[in-house]
N, C-alpha and C positions, 0 to 999 in steps of 0.2 A: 191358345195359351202361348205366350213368345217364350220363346228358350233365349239364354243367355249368349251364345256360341252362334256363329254362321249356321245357315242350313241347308241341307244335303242337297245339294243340285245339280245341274251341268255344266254349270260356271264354277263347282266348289273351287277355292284355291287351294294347291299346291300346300302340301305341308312343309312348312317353312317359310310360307308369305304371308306377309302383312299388309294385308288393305287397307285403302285411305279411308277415313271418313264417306259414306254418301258415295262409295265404289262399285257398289256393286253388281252394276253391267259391265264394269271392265274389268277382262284379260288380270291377272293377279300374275305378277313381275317371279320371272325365278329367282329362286331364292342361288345363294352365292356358297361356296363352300363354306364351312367353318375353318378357322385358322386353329391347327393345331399347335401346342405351347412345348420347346425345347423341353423332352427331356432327358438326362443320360441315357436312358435304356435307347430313345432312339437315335443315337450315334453309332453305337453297335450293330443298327438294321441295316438293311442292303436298302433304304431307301435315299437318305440323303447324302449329299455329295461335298457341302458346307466342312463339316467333320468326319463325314464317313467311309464308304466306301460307295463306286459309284457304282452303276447296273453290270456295268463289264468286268466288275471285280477290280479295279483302280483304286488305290489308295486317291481320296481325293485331295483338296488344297490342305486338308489341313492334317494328315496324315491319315491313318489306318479305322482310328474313332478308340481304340481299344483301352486309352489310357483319357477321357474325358473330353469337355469341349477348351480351346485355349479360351486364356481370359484375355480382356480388352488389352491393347500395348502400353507399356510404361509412359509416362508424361515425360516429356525431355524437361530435365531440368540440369543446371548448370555443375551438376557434382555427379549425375549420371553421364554425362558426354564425358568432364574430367576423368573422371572412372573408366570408363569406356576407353578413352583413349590410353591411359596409362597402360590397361592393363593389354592392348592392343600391341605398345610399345613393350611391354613385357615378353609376351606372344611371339613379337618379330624375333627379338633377340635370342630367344630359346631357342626357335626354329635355328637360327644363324647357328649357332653351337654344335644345335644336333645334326647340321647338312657339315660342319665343318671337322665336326665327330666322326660320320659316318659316310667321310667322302670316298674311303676306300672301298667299301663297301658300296656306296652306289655306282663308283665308275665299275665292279663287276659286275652288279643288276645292268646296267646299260649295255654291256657286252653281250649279256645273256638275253638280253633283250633284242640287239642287230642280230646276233647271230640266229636266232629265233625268227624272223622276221626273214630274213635269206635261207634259213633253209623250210620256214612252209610252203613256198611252191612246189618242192621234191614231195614233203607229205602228202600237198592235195596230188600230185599225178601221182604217189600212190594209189590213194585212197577212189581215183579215177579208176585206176583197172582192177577194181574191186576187193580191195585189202581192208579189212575193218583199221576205223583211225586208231587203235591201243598198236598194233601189229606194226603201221605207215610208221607211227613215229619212234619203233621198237626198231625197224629196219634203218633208219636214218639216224640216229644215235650209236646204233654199232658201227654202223659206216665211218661216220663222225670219231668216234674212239679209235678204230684198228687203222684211221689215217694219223690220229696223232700220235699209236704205240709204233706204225711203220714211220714215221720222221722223226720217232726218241732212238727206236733201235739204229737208226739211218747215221742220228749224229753223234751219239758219244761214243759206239766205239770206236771210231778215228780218234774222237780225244783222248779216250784211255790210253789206246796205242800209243797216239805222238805222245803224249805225257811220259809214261812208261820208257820208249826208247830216249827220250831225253836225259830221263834220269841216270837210264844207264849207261848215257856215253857223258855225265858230267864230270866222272872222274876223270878221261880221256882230254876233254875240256879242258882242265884245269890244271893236267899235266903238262898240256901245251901252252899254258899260259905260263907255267912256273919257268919252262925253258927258254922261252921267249926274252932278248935283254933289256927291253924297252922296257917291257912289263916288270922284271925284275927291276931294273933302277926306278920308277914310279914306286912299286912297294917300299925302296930303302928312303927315296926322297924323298915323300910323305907320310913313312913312317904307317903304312897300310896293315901290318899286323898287328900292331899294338889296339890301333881303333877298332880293327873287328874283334882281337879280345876282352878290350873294356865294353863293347857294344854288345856282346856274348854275353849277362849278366841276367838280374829274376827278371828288370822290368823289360828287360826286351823280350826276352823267353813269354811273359804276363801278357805282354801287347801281341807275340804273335799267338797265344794259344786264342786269345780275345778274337785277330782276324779268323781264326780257322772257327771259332764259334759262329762269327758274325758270318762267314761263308756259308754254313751251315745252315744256320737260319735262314740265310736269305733263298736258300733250294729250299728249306722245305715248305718257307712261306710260298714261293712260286709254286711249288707243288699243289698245297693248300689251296689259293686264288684260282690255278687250272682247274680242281675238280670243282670248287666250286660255281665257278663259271657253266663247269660243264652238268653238273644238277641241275642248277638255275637253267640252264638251255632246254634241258629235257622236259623239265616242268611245263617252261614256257609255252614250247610246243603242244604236250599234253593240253594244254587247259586256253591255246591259240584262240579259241572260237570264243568263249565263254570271255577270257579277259577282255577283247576288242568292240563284244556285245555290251560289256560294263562301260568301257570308255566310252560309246556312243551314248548310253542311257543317262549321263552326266550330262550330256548338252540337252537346253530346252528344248521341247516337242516341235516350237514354229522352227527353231534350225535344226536340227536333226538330222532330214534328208540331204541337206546339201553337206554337212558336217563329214556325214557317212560315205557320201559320194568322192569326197575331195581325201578324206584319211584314206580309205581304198584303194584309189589312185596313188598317193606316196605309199603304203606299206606296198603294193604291185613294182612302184620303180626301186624300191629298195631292193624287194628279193630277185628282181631281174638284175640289178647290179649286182648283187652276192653272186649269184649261179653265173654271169657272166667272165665276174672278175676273177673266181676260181676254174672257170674252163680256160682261161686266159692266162691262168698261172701253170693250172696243170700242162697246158701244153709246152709253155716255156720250161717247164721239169723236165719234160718228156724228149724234147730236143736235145736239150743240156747232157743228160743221159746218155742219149746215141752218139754224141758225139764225143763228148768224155770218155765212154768205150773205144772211139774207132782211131782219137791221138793217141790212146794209154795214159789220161790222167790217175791218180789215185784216187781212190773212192769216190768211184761215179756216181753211186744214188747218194750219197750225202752231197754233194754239189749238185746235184738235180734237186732236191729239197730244199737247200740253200736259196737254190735260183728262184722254185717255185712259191718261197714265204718270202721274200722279199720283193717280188714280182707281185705280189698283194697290195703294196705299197703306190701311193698315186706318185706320180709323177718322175721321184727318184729311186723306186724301188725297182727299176728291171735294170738301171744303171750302175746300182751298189752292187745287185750278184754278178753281172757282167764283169766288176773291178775285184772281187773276191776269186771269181773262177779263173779271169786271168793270171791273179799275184800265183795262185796255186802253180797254174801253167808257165810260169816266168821260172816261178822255184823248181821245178820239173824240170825243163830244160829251153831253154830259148826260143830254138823252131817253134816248140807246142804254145808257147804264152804268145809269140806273133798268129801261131794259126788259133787260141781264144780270141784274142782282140778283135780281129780278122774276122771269126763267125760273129761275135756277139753285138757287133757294129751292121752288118748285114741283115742277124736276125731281128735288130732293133728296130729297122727303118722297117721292114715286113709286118711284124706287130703293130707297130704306130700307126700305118698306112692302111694295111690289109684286114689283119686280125681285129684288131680293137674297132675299128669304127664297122665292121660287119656284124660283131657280135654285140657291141655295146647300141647298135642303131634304134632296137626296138625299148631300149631301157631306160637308158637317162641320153640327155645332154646339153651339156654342162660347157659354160664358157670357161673358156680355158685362162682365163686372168683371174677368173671369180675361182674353177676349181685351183688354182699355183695359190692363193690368199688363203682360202679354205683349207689346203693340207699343210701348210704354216703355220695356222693357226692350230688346228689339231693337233702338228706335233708340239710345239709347244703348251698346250695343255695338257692335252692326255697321253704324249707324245704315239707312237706308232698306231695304238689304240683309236688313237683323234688321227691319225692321218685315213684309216680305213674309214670311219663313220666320216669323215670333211666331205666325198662328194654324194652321197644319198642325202643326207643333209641341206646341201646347196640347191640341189632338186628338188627337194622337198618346198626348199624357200622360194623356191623361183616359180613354182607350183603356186603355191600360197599368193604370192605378188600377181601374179596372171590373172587369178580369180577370183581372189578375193581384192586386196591391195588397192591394184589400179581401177578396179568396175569402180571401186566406191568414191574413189577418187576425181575420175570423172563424173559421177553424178552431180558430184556437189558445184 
């Protein structure tokens, strides 16, 4: 009786193959997977990679899968590019506004961001001789604060004093000017009291209560910018690993590593220029100091402070305290302002020659046409702020041009 169906042998084929016609001594072909058909449920499974998520747990190309598959791309047509482009041009100009809105505010993020960057090397050699990192960066922020409460208690009160004895020898002042007969005929010949009683009136009294306001603001807005700088720094720090890990996860996977390699190398010559250029300072304090003690200047640690923030400064900042410590020592008494001049000229060429290029050897360097362009331009941008970031910056670029820059330029 024939059955309708193959039958049961040794040769059976494969379920799922189709034999030819008149086949049946031959081999029966494997049969081939079935294709299975998209559907939402499988973008959500951890099998495909199209929309889903891939076997390593990877959002794949087309995101997480969680909110469906994308549709095909729009068709360029000529009112979609128009569109496009306007609303691009819109886009810029918003941006423009809000960078020029919130320019004060970003040149603090930037501060707080270098000075972040110069003091994680102190964090990680905490964190080296075994300080959990909450504690490293707990230790280096009070550091950071009780150096800038000793350089606030360091310099006003010499200005409260000078201020205060001024005041009280203005009467003195002004009795010596009244006696005086040159002064006297200037007052009758131009007629000097009359103008300062008409000048005595509301609107001058209005315009100066106005500057003692505008003075006011202007301390407590510096006040305000310090702290917050010094938040933004603390934060910085705190969250050091995590923000750096985000900035590399931004660059595509094929550049990544070299990415990672060459930012590591600039944030490393930045914080070795930070930690350099305040040992470099601190010492210049530290001298200033002993020596101020041993002529009898007046207030030695506020001119050792003086010396030591302006000594921050590239190029002309160990020159400015040098000209401030002397005017001091000139005012003092003669001898003392020829023996400033005297140290600060000797200890200058010793720093330039000795100091700086032994401790700044393993960190940056920086041509010295490109850093004098560089702190130019800083101060005139950010002014003292742009002079400190002009030469980790310059490094940074000269970094970039070595490695990346020229390779590619010579290939081509």
């Amino acid at each position: 009786m024939a059955e309708d169906g193959p039958t049961a042998s040794s040769g059976d084929p494969e379920p799922g193959s189709t034999p030819g016609p008149g086949d049946g001594s031959r081999k029966p072909e494997r049969a081939t997977a079935p294709e299975h058909s998209t559907r939402p449920s499988d973008t959500t499974g951890g099998g495909g990679t199209a929309a889903g998520i891939t076997d390593r747990g990877e959002p794949g190309a087309n995101g997480s899968g969680r909110f469906g598959t994308p549709g095909r791309p729009l068709k360029r047509s000529s009112f979609l590019v128009g569109f496009t482009g306007a609303a691009g041009v819109l886009l810029a100009y918003a941006l423009y506004l809000g960078l020029r809105n919130a320019a004060g505010i970003l040149v603090l993020v930037v501060i707080a961001l270098f000075l972040a960057v110069g003091l994680h090397p102190a964090v990680v050699r905490l964190r080296s001789w075994g300080l959990p990192h909450g504690i490293a960066v707990a230790v280096v922020a009070l550091t950071v604060v009780l150096l800038l409460c000793g350089g606030v208690f360091a310099l006003v009160p010499p200005i409260i004093t000078q201020s205060g004895q001024f005041i009280e020898q203005l009467p003195s002042y002004l009795e010596a000017l009244r006696r005086n007969e040159t002064v006297n005929d200037l007052v009758v010949r131009y007629d000097l009291m009359e103008r300062l009683q008409n000048a005595a009136n509301a609107d001058t009294v209005g315009q100066a209560l106005g500057g003692v306001l505008g003075g006011a603001q202007l301390l407590f807005g510096t006040v305000f910018r310090g702290l917050t700088v010094l938040v933004l720094t603390i934060y910085f720090l705190a969250y050091f690993d995590r923000l750096r890990d985000l900035g590399y996860s931004l660059v595509p996977r094929s550049r990544r590593e070299r990415v990672q390699l060459i930012g590591d190398e600039i944030l490393t010559k930045v914080g070795a220029y930070m930690v350099g250029a305040l040992s470099i300072a601190v010492l210049a304090g530290i001298s200033t100091y002993v020596f101020a003690l041993i002529v009898g200047l007046p207030y030695p640690f506020a001119l050792a402070v003086v010396v030591a923030v302006t000594d921050l400064i590239p190029q002309i900042g160990a020159t400015l305290g040098a000209v401030i410590v002397s005017l001091v020592g000139f005012a003092t008494d003669l001898p003392v302002g020829i023996a400033c001049a005297v140290f600060f000229l000797i200890y200058q060429q010793v720093e330039n020659y000795l100091i700086y290029p032994k401790i700044m050897r393993r960190s940056v360097s920086v041509n010295e046409v490109a850093a004098l362009v560089a702190a130019l331009l800083g101060v005139s941008l950010l002014g003292v702020v742009g002079a400190l970031i002009a030469i980790p910056a310059v490094a940074a670029l000269q970094l970039i041009l070595r490695e990346v820059v020229l390779p590619r330029q010579e290939s081509r």
